[in-house]
N, C-alpha and C positions, 0 to 999 in steps of 0.2 A: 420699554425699559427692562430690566433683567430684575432677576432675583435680589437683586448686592442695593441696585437701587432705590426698588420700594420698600426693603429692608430698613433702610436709611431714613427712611419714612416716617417707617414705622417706630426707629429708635428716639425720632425728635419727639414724636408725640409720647413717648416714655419719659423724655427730659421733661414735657409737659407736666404728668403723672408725680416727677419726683419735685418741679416748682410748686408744687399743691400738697405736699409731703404724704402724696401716696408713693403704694408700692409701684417705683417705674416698669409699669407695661404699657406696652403702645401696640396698637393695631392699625391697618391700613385693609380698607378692601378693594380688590381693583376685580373689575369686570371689564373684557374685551379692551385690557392694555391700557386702561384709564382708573386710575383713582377715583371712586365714585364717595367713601366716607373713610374719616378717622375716627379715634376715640383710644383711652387710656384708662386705668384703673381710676375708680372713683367711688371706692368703699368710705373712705372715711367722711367724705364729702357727702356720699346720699345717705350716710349711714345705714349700707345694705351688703352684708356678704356677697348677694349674688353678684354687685355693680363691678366685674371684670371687665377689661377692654375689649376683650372678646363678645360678653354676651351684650353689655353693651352697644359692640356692632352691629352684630345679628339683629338686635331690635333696630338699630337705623338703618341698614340695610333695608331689610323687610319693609320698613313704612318708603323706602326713595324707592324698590324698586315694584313698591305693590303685591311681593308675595313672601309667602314665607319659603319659599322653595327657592333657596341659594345655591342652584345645582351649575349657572356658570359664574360664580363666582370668590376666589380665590383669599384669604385672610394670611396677610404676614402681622404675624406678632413677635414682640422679643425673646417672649420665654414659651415653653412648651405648654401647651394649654393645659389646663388642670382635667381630671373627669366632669367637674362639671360641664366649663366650656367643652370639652370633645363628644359629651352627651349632647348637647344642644347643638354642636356641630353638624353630629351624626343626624340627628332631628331634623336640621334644618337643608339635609338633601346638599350642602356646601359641597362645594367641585373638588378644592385643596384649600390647605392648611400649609405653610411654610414658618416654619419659626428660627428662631434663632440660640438660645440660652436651651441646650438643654434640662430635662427636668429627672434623673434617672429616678427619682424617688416616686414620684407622683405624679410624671406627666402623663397623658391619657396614650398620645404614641407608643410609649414606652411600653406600658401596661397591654398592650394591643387592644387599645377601645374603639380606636378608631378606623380599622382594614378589621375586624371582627365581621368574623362569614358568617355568624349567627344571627348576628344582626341583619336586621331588613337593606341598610344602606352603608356601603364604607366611604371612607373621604379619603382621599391623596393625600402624602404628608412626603412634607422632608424637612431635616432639622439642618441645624448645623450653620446656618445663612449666617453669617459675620457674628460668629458664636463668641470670640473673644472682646467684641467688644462690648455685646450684649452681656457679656458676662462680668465686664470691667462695671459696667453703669451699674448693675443690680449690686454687683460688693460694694463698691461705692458708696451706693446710697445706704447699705446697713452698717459701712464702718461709722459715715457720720452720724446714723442716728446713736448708734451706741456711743460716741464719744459726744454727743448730744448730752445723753440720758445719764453719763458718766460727770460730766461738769452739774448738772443738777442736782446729782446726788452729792456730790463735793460743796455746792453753795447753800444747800440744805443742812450737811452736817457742821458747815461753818457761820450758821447762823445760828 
């Protein structure tokens, strides 16, 4: 499968994320050209900052494949990982990283946390993987909530 593909993957399991009214990210990890797990943002549901689609994986990674060392194993996600996930990325000895939605503010890519030579391990990265549409789903999902949060405040002051 290509890049575009498990991309595609990874953006359904984001649709996932946004039917739960989390923030739509979606993850897919594929080792040796097979999809081995998913997972999507699920902060508001464990009630836990750290519960990202990303780190999220990494934990079910680790328990299917028995280690924590995810050095042939590959994460497409929608958005650019945050420094948290590209810290546990880096951690987790992970092959690559492919995302979609850049993050120019805060993504760990961006920031160089992730190819950082100081560090003990870098991870491959490339962005950009069907960035438009990754990009459509995430405004999407914050136009409705604000016009959500916007009829609330209207049926509140009309009562």
């Amino acid at each position: 499968m290509s890049d575009e593909e498990f991309m595609t993957l990874a953006i359904a399991e984001a649709d996932n994320a946004a039917a739960e009214n989390e923030i739509p990210v979606g993850a897919v990890a594929v080792l040796n050209d097979i999809v081995i797990a998913a997972e999507h943002n699920r902060m508001e549901q464990l009630h836990d900052a750290t519960a990202h689609a990303e780190i999220l994986l990494i934990r079910k990674i680790s328990s299917i494949i028995n280690d924590w060392r995810l050095s042939d194993v590959t994460i497409y996600v929608t958005k650019e990982p945050c420094v948290m996930c590209g810290g546990a990325m880096v951690n987790a000895h992970l092959h690559k990283v492919v995302y979609g939605l850049r993050d120019p503010r805060s993504g760990a890519d961006t920031l160089g946390l992730l190819r950082n030579p100081d560090l003990l391990y870098q991870v491959e990265s490339a962005g950009g993987i069907l960035e438009n549409i990754c990009k459509e789903q995430f405004q999407s999902f914050f136009r409705k909530r604000r016009q959500e949060q916007k009829e609330e405040k209207t049926a509140k002051n009309n009562s």
